[in-house]
C-alpha positions as a printed Julia matrix, in Angstrom:
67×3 Matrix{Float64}:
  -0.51   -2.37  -10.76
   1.85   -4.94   -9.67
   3.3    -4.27   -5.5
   6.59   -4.04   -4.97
   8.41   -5.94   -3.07
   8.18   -3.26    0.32
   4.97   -2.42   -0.36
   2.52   -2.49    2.11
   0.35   -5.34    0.71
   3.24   -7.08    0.32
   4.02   -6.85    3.63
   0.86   -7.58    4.96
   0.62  -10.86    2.84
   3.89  -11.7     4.55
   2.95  -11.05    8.24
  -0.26  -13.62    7.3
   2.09  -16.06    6.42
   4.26  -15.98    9.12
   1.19  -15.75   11.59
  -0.41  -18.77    9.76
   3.15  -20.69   10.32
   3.3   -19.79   13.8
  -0.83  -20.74   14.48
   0.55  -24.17   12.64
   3.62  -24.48   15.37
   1.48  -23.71   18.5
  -1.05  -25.81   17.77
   1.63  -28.99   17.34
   3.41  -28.0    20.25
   0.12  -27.9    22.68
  -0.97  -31.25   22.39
   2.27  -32.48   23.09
   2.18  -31.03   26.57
   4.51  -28.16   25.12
   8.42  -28.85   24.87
   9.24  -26.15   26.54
   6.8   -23.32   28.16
   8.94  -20.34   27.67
   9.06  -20.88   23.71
   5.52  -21.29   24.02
   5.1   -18.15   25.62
   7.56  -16.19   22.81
   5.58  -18.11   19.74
   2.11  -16.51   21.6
   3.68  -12.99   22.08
   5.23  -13.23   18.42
   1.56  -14.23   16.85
   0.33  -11.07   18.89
   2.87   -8.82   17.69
   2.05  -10.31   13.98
  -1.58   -9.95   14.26
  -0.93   -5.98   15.81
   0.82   -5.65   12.56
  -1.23   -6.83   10.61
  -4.04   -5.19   11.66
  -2.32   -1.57   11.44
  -1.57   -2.41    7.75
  -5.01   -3.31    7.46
  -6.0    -0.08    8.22
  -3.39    1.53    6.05
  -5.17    0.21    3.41
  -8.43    0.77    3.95
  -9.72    4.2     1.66
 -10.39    6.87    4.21
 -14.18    7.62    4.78
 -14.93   11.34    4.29
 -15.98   12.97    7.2
């Protein structure tokens, strides 16, 4: 079965890419004493926000244990 483009692991393949772009950003803007700390800060809550995401999908998609 192919996803669609809403689907959930579609969407969850998305949030890892943007999560992987911003882990990419953060860790160029650190060792370059950071250009400014305030976009820092919004890149770090953006990543957690992703990562929240992500890991609700994840669950999503996991096959329900029966009880």
């Amino acid at each position: 079965m192919k996803p669609s483009l809403h689907s959930p692991h579609r969407q969850l393949i998305e949030l890892r890419m943007e999560h992987a772009d911003l882990d990419a950003l953060i860790d160029r803007c650190e060792p370059e004493a950071a250009p400014d700390e305030l976009t820092l800060r919004r890149l770090k809550k953006r990543r957690l926000v992703l990562r929240d995401a992500m890991e609700r999908l994840e669950r999503q998609l996991q096959p329900q244990e029966p009880a």
